[in-house]
C-alpha positions in Angstrom: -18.9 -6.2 26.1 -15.3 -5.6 24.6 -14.0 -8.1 22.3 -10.5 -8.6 21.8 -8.5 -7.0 19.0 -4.8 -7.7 17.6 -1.8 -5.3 18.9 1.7 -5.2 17.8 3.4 -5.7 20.8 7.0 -5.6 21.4 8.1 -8.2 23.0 12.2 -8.1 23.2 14.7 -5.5 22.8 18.7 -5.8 21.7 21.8 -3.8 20.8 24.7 -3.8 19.6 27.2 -0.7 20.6 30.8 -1.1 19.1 33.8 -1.3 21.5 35.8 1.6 19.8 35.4 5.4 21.5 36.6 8.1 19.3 36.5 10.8 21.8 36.4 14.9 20.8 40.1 15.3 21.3 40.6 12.3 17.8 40.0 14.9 15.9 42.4 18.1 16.9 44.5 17.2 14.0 42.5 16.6 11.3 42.2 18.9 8.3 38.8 20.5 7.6 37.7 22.2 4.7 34.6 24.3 3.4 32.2 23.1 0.3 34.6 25.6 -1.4 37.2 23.4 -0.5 39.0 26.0 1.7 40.8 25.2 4.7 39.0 26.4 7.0 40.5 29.5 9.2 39.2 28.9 13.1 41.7 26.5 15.1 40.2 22.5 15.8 40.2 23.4 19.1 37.5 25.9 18.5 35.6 23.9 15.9 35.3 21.2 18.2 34.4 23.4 21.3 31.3 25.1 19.0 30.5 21.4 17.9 30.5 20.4 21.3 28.3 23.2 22.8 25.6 22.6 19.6 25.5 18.7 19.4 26.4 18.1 23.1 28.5 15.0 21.6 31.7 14.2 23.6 32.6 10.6 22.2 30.8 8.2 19.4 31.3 4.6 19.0 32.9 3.0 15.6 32.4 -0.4 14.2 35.4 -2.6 14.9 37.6 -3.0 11.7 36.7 -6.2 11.1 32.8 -6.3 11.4 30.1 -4.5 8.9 26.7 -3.1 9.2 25.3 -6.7 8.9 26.9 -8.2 11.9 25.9 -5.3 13.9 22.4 -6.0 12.9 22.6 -9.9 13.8 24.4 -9.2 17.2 21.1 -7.0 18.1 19.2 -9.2 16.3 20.4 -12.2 18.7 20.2 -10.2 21.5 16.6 -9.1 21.0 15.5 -12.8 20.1 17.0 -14.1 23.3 15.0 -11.6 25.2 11.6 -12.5 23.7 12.4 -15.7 24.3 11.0 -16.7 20.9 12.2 -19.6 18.4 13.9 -17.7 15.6 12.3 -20.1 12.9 8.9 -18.8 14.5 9.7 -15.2 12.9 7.4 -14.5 9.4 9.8 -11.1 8.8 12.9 -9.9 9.6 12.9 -5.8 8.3 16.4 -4.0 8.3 16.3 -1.1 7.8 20.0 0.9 7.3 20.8 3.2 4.0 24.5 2.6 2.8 24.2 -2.1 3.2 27.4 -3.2 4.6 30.5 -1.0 3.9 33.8 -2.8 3.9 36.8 -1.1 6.2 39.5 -1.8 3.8 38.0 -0.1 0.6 34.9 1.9 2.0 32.6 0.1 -1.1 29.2 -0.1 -0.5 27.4 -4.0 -0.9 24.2 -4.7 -1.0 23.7 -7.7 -2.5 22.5 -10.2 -1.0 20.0 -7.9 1.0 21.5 -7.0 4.5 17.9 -9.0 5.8 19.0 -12.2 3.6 22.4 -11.1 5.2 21.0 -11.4 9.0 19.0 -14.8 8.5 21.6 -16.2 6.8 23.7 -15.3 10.0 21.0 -16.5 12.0 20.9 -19.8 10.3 16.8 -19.7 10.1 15.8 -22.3 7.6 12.1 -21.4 7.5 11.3 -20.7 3.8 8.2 -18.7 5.2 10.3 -16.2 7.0 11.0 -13.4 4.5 13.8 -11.2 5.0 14.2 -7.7 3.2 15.7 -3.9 3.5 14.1 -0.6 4.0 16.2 2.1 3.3 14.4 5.2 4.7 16.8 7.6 6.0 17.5 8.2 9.7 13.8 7.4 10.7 13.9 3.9 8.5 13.5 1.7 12.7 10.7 3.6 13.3 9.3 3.0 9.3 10.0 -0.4 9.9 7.9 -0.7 12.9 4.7 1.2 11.1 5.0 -1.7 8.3 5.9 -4.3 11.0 2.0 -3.3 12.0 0.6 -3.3 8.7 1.3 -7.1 8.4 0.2 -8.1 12.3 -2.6 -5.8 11.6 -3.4 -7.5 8.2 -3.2 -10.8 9.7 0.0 -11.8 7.7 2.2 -12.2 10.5 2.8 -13.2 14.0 6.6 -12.2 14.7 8.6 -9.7 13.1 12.1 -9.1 13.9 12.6 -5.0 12.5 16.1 -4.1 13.2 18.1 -0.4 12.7 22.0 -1.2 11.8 24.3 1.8 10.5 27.7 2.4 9.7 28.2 6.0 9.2 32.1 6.4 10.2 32.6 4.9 6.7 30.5 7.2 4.2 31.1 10.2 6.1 33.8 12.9 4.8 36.6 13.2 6.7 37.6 16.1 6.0 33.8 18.0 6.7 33.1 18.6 10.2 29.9 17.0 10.4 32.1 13.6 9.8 32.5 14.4 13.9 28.5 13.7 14.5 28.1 10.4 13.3 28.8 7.2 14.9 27.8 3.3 14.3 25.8 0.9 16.1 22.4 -1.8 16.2 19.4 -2.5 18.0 16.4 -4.7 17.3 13.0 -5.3 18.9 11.0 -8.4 18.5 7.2 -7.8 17.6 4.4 -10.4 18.1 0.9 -10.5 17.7 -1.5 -10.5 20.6 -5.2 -10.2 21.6 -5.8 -7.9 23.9 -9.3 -6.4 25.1 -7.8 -2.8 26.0 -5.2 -1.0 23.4 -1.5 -1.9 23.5 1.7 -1.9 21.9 1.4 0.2 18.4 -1.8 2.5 19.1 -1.7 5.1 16.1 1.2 6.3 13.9 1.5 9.2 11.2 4.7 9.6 8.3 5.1 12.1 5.6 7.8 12.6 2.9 8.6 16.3 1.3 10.6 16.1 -1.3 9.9 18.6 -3.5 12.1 21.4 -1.9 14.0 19.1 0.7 14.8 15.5 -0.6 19.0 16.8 -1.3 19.4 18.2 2.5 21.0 15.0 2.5 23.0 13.3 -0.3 26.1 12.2 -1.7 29.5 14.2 -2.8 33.0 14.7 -3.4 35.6 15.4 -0.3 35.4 18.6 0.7 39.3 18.2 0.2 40.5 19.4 -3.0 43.7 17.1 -2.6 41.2 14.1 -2.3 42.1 13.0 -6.0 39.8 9.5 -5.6 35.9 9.6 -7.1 34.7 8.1 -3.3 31.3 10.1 -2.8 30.4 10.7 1.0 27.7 11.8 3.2 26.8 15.5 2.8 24.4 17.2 5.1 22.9 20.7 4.8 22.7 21.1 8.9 21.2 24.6 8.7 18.1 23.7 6.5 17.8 20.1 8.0 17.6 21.6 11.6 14.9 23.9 10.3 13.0 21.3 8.4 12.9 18.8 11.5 11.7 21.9 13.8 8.9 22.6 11.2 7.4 18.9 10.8 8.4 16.6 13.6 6.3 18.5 16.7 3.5 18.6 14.3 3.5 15.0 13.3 3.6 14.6 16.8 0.9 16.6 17.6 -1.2 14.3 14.9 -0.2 11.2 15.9 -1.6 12.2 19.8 -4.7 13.6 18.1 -5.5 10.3 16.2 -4.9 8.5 19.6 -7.3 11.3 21.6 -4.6 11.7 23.5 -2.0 15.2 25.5 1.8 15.3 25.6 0.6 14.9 29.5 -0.3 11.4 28.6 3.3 10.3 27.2 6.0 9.3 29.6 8.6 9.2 27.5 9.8 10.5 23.9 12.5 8.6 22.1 13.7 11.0 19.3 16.2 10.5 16.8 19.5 11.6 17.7 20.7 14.0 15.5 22.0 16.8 17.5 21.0 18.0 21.0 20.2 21.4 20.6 17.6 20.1 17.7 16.1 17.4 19.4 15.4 20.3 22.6 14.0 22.6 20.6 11.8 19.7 18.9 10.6 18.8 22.2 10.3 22.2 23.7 8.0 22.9 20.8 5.6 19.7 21.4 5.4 21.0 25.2 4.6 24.3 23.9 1.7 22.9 21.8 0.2 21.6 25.2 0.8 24.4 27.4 3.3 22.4 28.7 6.6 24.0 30.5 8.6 20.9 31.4 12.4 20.7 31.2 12.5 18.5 27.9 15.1 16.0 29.4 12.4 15.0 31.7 10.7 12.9 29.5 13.6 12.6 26.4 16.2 10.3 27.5 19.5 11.0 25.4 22.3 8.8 24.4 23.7 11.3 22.0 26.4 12.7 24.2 28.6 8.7 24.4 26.9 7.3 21.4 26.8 10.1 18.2 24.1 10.1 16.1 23.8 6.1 14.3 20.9 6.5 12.2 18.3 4.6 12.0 20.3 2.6 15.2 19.3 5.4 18.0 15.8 4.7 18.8 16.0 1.2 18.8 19.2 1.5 21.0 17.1 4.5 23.2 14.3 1.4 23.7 16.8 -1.4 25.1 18.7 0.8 26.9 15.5 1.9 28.7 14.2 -2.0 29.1 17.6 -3.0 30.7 17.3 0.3 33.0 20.6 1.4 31.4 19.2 5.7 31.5 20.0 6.9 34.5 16.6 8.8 35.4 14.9 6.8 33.1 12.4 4.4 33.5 9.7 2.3 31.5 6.9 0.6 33.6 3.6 -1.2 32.5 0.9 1.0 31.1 3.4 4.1 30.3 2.4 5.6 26.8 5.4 6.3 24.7 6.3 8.3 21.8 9.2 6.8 19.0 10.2 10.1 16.4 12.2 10.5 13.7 13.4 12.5 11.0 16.3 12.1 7.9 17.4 11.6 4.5 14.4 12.0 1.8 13.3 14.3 3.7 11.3 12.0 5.7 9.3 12.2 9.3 7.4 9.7 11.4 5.9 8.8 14.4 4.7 5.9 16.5 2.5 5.7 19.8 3.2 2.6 21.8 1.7 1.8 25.1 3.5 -0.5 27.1 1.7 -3.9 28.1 
C-alpha cells in the first residue's frame, strides 16, 4: 500500500505585463554602434529586418515611467495570491528573483537595499514575522532557480507556502546604442507554491542545474556605451549573442534530457515546454535538439508556446509569464489540463542552466 508523500504544488499563477509597446519601427532612428564604437554601416531598416527574421520579436513591453522592478513583482505577486486563494500572512517565503533590484527612470541607478523581497512584503503589507522575504539573483533562469529552492524548503518540511516571483526591468540597463538593447523587454509573474500530500507524484517531480563558469561566466556582463560620444561612466548590459546561442544549444537539451531520465521519463511524455525566451531561432533549435534526442520529429511550436514575438525577452519574467498565460488560456493553441507533464527551462547570465519537471494535479 502507497503512503502519501509531500509535493510542491503550484497552486496560483500572476503577471504583470506593462502597458507601453515599443514596436520594431521605435527604433529606425536610433544610432547603433560596434564594440569598436563604429557606427555601424547597414541602414536600421536592415538591422531591424535581420533582427526580426533571427529573434522573431515584433514589439516588447516597457515599464511605465513611473513604476520599478518591485511593483512589477507585487502586481504579479497580488495577482498570483488572489488566484490561490491563500491568506498572504499564511506565506513562510516570498523568493524574487530579478538581477539589476529596482532601477529608477529618472537616473537609471540601480537599488537594492532594502531587498526587492522585503520590497514586495512590505508592499503587501504582511506582518507575519515568520514569513521571510529575500532575492536570488541568478541570471535569466533565477524563476525557475527559485522554484528548485522553493522545493528544497516544502521538501525539508520548512515550509507550507512560498510565493517565488521573476520581476525584470531590462529597458533600463540595456545600451541604447547596441542592437541587442532591441531584444529586451520588462515584465512579472508569480506562482504560489503549497505543500500537499499526495499518494501519486505531483507538482515538482525531479529538477537538474549546473553553472560553467570557467570559460563562460562574462557572455554576459557589464560595460561602457558602445557610443564613443557617451561621455557618462553608466555601465549597461553587454551580451556576447554568438557564444551564448552556442552555449545554450550545448547544455540546455542535455539538462533536459537528465532531468527526464531522473524522472524515467520521454520527451513523448511532456505536453508542454516553457523555455526562456531569449531569441526564437535559439529556443527552436533547443527544442529541435531535445526531439532529436528522442527520435522525435515534431514541429517544436507544438509543444513550446511562445510569447517572444509581443513580449521580448524579460528575464527571469518569461516562464512565469509563459505559466499564467497558459492557466488563463491566454496561448492560442495552448492548453494545460490535469495530469499533463510539463517541462520549465532556462538559461542566462553566470553562465547558468536549469530545469524543472512539474506534473500538473
Amino acid at each position: 500500500m502507497s503512503e502519501n508523500q509531500l509535493y510542491s504544488v503550484i497552486i496560483g499563477t500572476g503577471s504583470y505585463i506593462p502597458s507601453r509597446i515599443i514596436k520594431n519601427e521605435d527604433f529606425l532612428d536610433r544610432k547603433f554602434f560596434n564594440k569598436e564604437g563604429e557606427r555601424l554601416k547597414k541602414s536600421n531598416q536592415e538591422i531591424i529586418q535581420k533582427f526580426q527574421e533571427i529573434t522573431e520579436i515584433e514589439e516588447r513591453r516597457y515599464i511605465e515611467d513611473e513604476y520599478v522592478t518591485s511593483d512589477m513583482a507585487f502586481f504579479a505577486a497580488k495577482e498570483a495570491l488572489s488566484s490561490a486563494q491563500l491568506d498572504k500572512e499564511d506565506l513562510d517565503y516570498i523568493i524574487v528573483a530579478h538581477n539589476f533590484g529596482d532601477v529608477n527612470f529618472d537616473n537609471q541607478k540601480t537599488d537594492i537595499l532594502p531587498s526587492l523581497g522585503s520590497r514586495v512584503k512590505y508592499k503587501l503589507k504582511i506582518q507575519n514575522p515568520n514569513c521571510i522575504a529575500y532575492d536570488l539573483p541568478f541570471g535569466c533562469p533565477g524563476w525557475v532557480q527559485g522554484l528548485i529552492q522553493a522545493n528544497y524548503y516544502i521538501k525539508a518540511g520548512d515550509a507550507k507556502n512560498i510565493l517565488v516571483i521573476g520581476a525584470e526591468t531590462l529597458s533600463r540597463i540595456s545600451d541604447p546604442h547596441d542592437i541587442d538593447s532591441m531584444i529586451y523587454a520588462d515584465g512579472a509573474g508569480a506562482v504560489v507554491i503549497q505543500a500537499q500530500d499526495s499518494e501519486e507524484p505531483i507538482g515538482i517531480l525531479k529538477h537538474k542545474s549546473r553553472s560553467d563558469t570557467i570559460n563562460h561566466a562574462m557572455l554576459l556582463k557589464m560595460g561602457l556605451s558602445y557610443n564613443p560620444d557617451y561621455k557618462d561612466d553608466t555601465l549597461f548590459m553587454k551580451m556576447n549573442g554568438r557564444k551564448l546561442y552556442e552555449y545554450a544549444l550545448n547544455t540546455v537539451p542535455g539538462l533536459v534530457k537528465e532531468t527526464l531520465d531522473l524522472a524515467g521519463l520521454e520527451i513523448s511524455d511532456i505536453k508542454k515546454i516553457l523555455i526562456h525566451q531569449a531569441n526564437a531561432k535559439m529556443d527552436d533549435a533547443i527544442t529541435k535538439r531535445i526531439l532529436k534526442f528522442y527520435g522525435q520529429k515534431l514541429d517544436p511550436r507544438e509543444i513550446m508556446p511562445m510569447t517572444i514575438t509581443k513580449l521580448g525577452n524579460n528575464s527571469v519574467a518569461t516562464v512565469p509569464i509563459l505559466l499564467d498565460l497558459l492557466n488563463k488560456k491566454k496561448l492560442e493553441d495552448h492548453q494545460l489540463k490535469s495530469q499533463d507533464h510539463i517541462l520549465f527551462a532556462s538559461v542566462g547570465a553566470g553562465m547558468n542552466v536549469n530545469a524543472v519537471l512539474y506534473k500538473v494535479p
